[in-house]
N, C-alpha and C positions, 0 to 999 in steps of 0.2 A: 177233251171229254165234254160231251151233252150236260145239257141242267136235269138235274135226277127230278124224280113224279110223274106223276100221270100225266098225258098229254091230252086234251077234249078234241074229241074229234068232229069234225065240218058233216054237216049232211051227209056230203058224197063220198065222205069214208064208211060213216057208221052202218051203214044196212048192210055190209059184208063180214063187220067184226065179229057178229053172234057164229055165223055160219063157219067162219075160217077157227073161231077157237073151238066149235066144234070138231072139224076137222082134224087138226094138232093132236087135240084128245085123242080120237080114234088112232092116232099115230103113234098115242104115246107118248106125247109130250104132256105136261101136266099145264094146266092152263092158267094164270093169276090173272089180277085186275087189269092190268095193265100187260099186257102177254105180247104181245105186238109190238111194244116199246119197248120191254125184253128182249125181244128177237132183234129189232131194230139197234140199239145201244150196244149189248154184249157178244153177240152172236155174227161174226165172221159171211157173209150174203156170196152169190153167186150166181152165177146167169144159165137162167134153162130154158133153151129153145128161145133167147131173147127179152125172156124175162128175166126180172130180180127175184131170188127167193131165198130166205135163207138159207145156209145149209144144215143149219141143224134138221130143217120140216126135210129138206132134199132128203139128207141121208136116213131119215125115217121114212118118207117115201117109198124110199128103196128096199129097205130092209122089211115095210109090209109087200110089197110088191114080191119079194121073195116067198113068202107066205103066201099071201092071197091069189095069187095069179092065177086062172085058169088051168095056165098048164101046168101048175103046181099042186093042183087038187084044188082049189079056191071056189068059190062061188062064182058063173059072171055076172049075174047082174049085180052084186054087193062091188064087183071091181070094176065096172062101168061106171057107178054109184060114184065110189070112192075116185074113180080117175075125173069125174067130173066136178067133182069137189074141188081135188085139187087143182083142177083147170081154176076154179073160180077164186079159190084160194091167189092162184099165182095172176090173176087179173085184178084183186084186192090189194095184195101187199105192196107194188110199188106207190100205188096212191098212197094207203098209210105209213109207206115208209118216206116219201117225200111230206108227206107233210107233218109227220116227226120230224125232220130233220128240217125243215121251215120253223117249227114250231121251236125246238132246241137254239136252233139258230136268233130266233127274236129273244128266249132267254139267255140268249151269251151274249148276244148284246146288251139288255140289261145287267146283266151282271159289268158288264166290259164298261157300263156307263157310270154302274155303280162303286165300281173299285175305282174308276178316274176320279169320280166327284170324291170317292174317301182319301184319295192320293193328294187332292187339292186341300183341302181340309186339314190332314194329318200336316202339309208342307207348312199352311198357314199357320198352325199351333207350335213349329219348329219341332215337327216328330219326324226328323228325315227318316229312320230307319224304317217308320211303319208304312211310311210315304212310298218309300224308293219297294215297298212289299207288292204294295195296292197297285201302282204303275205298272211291276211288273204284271198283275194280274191283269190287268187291263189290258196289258201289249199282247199276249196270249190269248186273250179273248176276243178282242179286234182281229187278230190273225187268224184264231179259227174262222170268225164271220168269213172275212176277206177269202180265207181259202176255199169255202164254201160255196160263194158266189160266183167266183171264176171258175168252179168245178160245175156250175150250174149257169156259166154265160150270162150273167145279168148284168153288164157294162154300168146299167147308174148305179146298181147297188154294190157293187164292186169297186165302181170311185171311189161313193163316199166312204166307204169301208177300209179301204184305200190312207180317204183322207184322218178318217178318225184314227186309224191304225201310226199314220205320221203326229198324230197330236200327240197320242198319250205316249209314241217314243220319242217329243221333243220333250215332254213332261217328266218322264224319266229323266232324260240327258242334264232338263235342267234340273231335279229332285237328288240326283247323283252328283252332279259340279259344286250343286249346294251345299250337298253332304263331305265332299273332299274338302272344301274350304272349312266346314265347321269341325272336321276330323283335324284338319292342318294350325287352325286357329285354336282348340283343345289341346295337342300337341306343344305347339309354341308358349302356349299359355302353363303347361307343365314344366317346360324347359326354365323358365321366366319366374315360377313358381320355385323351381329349384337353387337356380341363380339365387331368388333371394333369399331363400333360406340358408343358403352358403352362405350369401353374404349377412345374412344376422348373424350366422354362426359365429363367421370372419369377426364383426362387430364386437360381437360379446367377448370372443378372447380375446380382443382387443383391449375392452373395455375392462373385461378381468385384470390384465399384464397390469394396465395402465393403473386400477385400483394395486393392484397389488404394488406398484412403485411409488404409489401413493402413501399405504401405508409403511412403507420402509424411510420416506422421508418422513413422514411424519415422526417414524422413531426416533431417526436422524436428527430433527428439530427439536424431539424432546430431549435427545443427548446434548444437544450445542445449547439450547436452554439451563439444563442442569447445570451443566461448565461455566456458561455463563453467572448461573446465579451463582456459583461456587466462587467463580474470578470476582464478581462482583463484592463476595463477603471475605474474601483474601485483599481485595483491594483496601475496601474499609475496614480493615486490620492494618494492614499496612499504613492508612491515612492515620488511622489513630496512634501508631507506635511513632511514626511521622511529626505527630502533631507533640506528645510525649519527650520525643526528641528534639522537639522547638522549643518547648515548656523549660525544659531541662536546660539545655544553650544558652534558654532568655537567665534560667535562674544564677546560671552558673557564669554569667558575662556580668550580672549583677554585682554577685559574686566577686568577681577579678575587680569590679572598676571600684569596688566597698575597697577592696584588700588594697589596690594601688593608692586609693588614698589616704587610707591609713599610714600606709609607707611611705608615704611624701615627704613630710614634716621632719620624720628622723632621718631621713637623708639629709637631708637640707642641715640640719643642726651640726651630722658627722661631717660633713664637708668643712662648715664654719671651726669645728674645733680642731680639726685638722691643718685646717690656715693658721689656726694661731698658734699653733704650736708650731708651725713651721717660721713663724717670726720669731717668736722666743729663740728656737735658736741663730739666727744670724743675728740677733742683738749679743749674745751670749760670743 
């Protein structure tokens, strides 16, 4: 597609513009500012007798020609008139339609230059996606030129068009490779991302079980504490009845060794009276 607006027309177009959209008029086409780049842009062209013309003025030609003719009833000299018109007419429009289409063409090239410089741009800021847009706009744009050219035999302008058409589709190529590695490195980095959130996950129950065994021995420690201190105040009961029972031992060995010597003495005496009496009688 053409770059839309009015196109300014070169000397050697303009002195037939007035006359030719008069003409149209008379045919019934309605005429705007720019009526000829209308024709030229949206309107379908055709060749008469060699020339380019559109077909919409064609088939209005026609269709007054039906009317107006002579042998239709028609005026001749209004259709001598009008056939001369459009002689001048179809001697006008190829010029203005080449160089619309020169003109269109220099704007697709700017534009083709200016979506490249915004592709470079956009790539440099790491906006692949707007980048890889622009590119594409640009490869489209170069290729209309390029098509153009070779449609019109212009071999230099065709190289370069050629060549600039090969730039902005290495620019692409590389705006897209770029973009596959930043799509593949956001990927991997989500995978990686997930990894570690598993593995916090992983962590944290971990680290839950772990507290929770934590707290179970601690119970555990304060049960073997308890026992402890329980054994420990059974033990010093037990020393004290212990010690109670040494107390007791010591008093009562005391005791024995008091009573044994008390008992000494009158054994000792019964013994001796029992000797003498046992002499008494063998004297006896």
């Amino acid at each position: 597609r053409m770059a839309d607006g009015p196109v300014q027309m070169p000397p050697w177009v303009a002195p037939g513009a007035k006359s030719s959209r008069e003409f149209v008029s008379k045919l019934g086409i309605v005429g705007e500012d720019d009526f000829a780049g209308i024709l030229v842009r949206d309107v379908e062209t055709r060749d008469d007798s060699g020339r380019l013309v559109p077909q919409k003025v064609k088939r209005a030609w026609q269709r007054w020609c039906l009317k107006g003719h002579p042998d239709r009833g028609g005026d001749e000299a209004e259709h001598i008139a009008m056939y001369q018109e459009y002689e001048d007419f179809k001697e006008w429009f190829p010029k203005r339609f080449e160089h619309e289409k020169h003109e269109r063409t220099v704007k697709q090239k700017e534009r083709a230059s200016d979506a490249e410089k915004a592709a470079i741009a956009a790539r440099a800021d790491s906006r692949l996606e707007e980048a890889t847009e622009f590119a594409t706009l640009a490869i489209a744009a170069y290729r209309a030129v390029h098509d153009w050219y070779t449609q019109e035999m212009q071999p230099t302008a065709m190289n370069q068009a050629a060549f600039d058409l090969r730039r902005a589709q290495e620019l692409f190529d590389t705006i897209r490779q770029e973009a596959e590695e930043a799509e593949n490195f956001r990927r991997e980095k989500q995978i990686k991302d997930k990894e570690s959130k598993a593995e916090i996950v992983r962590l944290a129950d971990d680290t839950r079980k772990k507290d929770q065994k934590m707290q179970e021995m601690h119970i555990k420690i304060d049960g073997l504490t308890s026992q402890l201190r329980d054994a420990k105040h059974d033990c010093t009961e037990l020393q004290d009845k212990v010690r109670e029972l040494q107390n007791g031992n010591t008093d009562l060995q005391t005791q024995c060794d008091k009573a044994i010597k008390e008992t000494s003495p009158k054994k000792a005496a019964g013994r001796r009276f029992t000797n003498f009496n046992s002499i008494e009688c063998s004297v006896s």
